[in-house]
N, C-alpha and C positions, 0 to 999 in steps of 0.2 A: 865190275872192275874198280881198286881202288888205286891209291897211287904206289902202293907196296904186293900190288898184283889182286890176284882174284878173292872174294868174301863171299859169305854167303847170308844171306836176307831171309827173313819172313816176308811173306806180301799174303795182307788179307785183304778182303774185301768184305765185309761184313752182310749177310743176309739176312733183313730184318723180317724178310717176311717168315720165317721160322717162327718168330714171335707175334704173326700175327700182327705185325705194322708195316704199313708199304707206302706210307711217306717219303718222300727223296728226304725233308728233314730228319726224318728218323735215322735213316743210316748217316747221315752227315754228324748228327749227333754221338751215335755210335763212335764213330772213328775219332772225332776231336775230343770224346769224356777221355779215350786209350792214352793219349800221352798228356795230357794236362796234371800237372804237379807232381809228378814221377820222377823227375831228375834225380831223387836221393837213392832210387830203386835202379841197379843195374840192369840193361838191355831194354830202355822201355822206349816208346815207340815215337815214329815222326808219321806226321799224316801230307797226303802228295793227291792231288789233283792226274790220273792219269788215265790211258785206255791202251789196248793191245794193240799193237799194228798187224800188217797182212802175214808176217812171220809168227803173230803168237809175242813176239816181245813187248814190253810194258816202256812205254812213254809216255815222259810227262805231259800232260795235257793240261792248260791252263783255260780253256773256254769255260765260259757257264756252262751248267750242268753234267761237265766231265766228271766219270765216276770218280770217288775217293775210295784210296787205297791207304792201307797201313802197312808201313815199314819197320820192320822189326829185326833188330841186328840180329845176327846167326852166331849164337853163342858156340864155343868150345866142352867140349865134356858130352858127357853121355845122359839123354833125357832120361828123369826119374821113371816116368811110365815104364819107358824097356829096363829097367833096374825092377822095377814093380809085378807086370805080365810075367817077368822073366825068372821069377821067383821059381825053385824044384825044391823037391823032397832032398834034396841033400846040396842044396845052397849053404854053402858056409856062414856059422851066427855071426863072425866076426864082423863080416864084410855087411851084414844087415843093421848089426849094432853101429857099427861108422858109419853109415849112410844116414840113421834116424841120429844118432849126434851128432851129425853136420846140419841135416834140417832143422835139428831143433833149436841150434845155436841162431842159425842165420834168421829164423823167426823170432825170437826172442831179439836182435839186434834193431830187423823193424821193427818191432811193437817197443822199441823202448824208445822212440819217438817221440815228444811229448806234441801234443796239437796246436795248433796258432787258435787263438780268438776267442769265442764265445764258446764252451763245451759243451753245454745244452742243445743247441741250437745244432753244433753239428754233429751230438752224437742221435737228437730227433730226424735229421737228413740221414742218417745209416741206415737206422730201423724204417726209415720211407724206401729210398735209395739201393739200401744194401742188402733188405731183404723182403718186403711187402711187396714192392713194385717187380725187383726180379723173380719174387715166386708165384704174381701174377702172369709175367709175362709169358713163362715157362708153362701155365694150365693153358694160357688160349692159343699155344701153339703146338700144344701135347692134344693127337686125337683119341689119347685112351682118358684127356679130361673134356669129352666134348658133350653132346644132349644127350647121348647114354649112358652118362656117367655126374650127372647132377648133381648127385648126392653128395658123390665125392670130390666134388669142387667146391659145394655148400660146406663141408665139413675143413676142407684145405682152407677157406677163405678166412671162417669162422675164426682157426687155429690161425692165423696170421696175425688176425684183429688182436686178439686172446694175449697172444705173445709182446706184439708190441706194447700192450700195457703195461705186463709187466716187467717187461726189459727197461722198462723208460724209465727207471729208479738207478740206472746208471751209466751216467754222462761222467764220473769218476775213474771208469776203465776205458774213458776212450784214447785211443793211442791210434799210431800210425799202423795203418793195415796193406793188404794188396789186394784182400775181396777178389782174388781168384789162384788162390795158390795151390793150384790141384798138378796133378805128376805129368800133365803133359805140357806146361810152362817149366818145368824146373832143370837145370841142367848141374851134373855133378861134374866136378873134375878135383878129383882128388879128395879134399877139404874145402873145397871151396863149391859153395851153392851163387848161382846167378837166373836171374827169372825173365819171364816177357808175360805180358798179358795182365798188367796190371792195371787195377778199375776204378774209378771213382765208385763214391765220394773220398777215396782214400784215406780218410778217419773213423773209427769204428771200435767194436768190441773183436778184442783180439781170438777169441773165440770162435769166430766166425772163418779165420786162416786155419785154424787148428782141425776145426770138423772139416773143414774140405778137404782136407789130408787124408786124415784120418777114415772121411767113411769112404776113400775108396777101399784102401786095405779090406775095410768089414764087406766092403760088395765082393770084392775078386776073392776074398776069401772065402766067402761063403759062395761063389758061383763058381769056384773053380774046384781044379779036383782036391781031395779029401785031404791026401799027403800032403799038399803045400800048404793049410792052414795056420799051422804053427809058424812057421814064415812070417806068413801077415799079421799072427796074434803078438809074434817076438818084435814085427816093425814097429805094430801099433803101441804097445805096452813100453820098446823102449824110447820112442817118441815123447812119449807123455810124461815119463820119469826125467829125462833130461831138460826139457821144456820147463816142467814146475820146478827143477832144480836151479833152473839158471834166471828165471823170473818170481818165482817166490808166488805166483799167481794158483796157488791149492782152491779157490773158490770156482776156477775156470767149468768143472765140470760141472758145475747150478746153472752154465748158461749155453751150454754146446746143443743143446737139444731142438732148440727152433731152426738153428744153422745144417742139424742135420736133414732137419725134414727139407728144408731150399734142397741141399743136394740130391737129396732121393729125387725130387723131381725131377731133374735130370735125368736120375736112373729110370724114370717111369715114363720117359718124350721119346719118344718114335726116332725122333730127329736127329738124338743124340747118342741112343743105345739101342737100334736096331734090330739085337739080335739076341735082345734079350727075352727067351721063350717067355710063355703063357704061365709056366709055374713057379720061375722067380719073377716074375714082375709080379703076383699075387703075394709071391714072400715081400718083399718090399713092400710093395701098398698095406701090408699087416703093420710091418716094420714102421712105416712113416703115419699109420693111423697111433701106434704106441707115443709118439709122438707129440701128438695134438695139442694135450691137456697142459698147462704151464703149470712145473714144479714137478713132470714128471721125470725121474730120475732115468739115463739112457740104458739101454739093457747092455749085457756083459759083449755081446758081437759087436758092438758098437764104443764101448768104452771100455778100458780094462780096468 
């Protein structure tokens, strides 16, 4: 309740052992990286000291070692996921075209950001940060990357090292990012895009918000049924056109490719996509092995 009547909340609680860390500082860290310098990003979050009581309700608890919880305003609008999932063979183009030009506007709005400080410095914490350290975390909590599958941890690792080398020749493109702007943070109402779930180090290669868009479309499109592809090829395609129309950013797709393979992992953790059978998680793992090599250009499911 607030003082203009009832709201409604995000409450997370973050489980770090998915990740394979079960330090109490881990998740503590977790919850306080969530709203630290976010303020210019609508809905972004407060973190609260709290536990359930004998009803199931959440109260604040201020002792030591009371768990932390993240609060996250309860936006208005409809989340992009169910605009996304919700995608049919005879979904009107209009309505797909206004939704990829309202995200592509409001991304374009953050990345025009410009960074505080030292560029180098914090575009070398992104490449640590925003992508090495999160697509570590993602293999040792993934049991399809565990001692049966070696190889293909050796070869993810490899392609990480590989990557941030050559990524590291541009502290130039670092701009204001949100490092998690995938469709189940995003909420539409109307023209108007607002998000929750944003990450440190909140400076980066804008690239990096683009492919996590982007390759859901390329998964649900390609896992889902036949007729709805053109759907997802017409979101993704007008995505990109509006995006480098309204940031001038044409070199973007020389750097989407290492951001893609971060998100495959996700599509490839147990933890996260459950129910994704034996024969696309094998499509994928092809898909995120094309990947690997720096300088390899993204294939057409994946970039239009």
């Amino acid at each position: 309740m607030s003082g203009d009547g009832p709201c409604t909340l995000f409450l997370k609680a973050p489980d770090e052992a998915l990740y394979a860390e079960t330090l109490p500082a881990d998740r503590a860290r977790e919850v306080f990286w969530r709203p630290s310098g976010y303020d210019s990003i609508p809905g972004h979050a407060r973190a609260i000291a709290a536990s359930p009581d004998d009803q199931g309700l959440l109260r604040t608890d201020l002792r030591p070692g009371a768990p932390l919880i993240l609060v996250e305003e309860g936006l208005q609008g409809t989340r992009y996921a169910d605009r996304m999932t919700g995608l049919r063979a005879d979904t009107p183009e209009a309505g797909i075209r206004r939704d990829s030009a309202a995200l592509a506007a409001h991304l374009a709005a953050i990345h025009a950001v410009a960074p505080p400080g030292d560029q180098r410095a914090l575009y070398a914490r992104f490449l640590r940060d925003g992508l090495v350290i999160p697509s570590l975390r993602l293999i040792d909590g993934a049991q399809r990357f565990g001692p049966a599958a070696t190889s293909r941890r050796a070869a993810v690792e490899h392609a990480l090292i590989a990557w941030r080398i050559t990524l590291d020749t541009g502290p130039h493109r670092l701009t204001r990012i949100h490092l998690d702007y995938h469709p189940w943070n995003l909420f539409l109402a109307g023209n108007q895009i607002r998000v929750i779930g944003a990450r440190l180090p909140g400076y980066g290669d804008p690239a990096d918000d683009l492919a996590c868009l982007l390759v859901n479309h390329a998964i649900f499109g390609a896992i889902g049924p036949p007729d709805v592809r053109w759907a997802h090829d017409l979101a993704r395609r007008s995505l990109v056109s509006h995006y480098i129309r309204l940031t001038g950013d044409d070199r973007i797709a020389e750097r989407l490719a290492p951001f893609f393979l971060k998100r495959l992992l996700v599509f490839l953790s147990p933890h996260h996509y459950p129910d994704i059978d034996a024969g696309h998680g094998a499509w994928i793992w092809t898909l995120a092995m094309s990947l690997m090599t720096p300088g390899t250009p993204l294939p057409p499911e994946l970039f239009p």
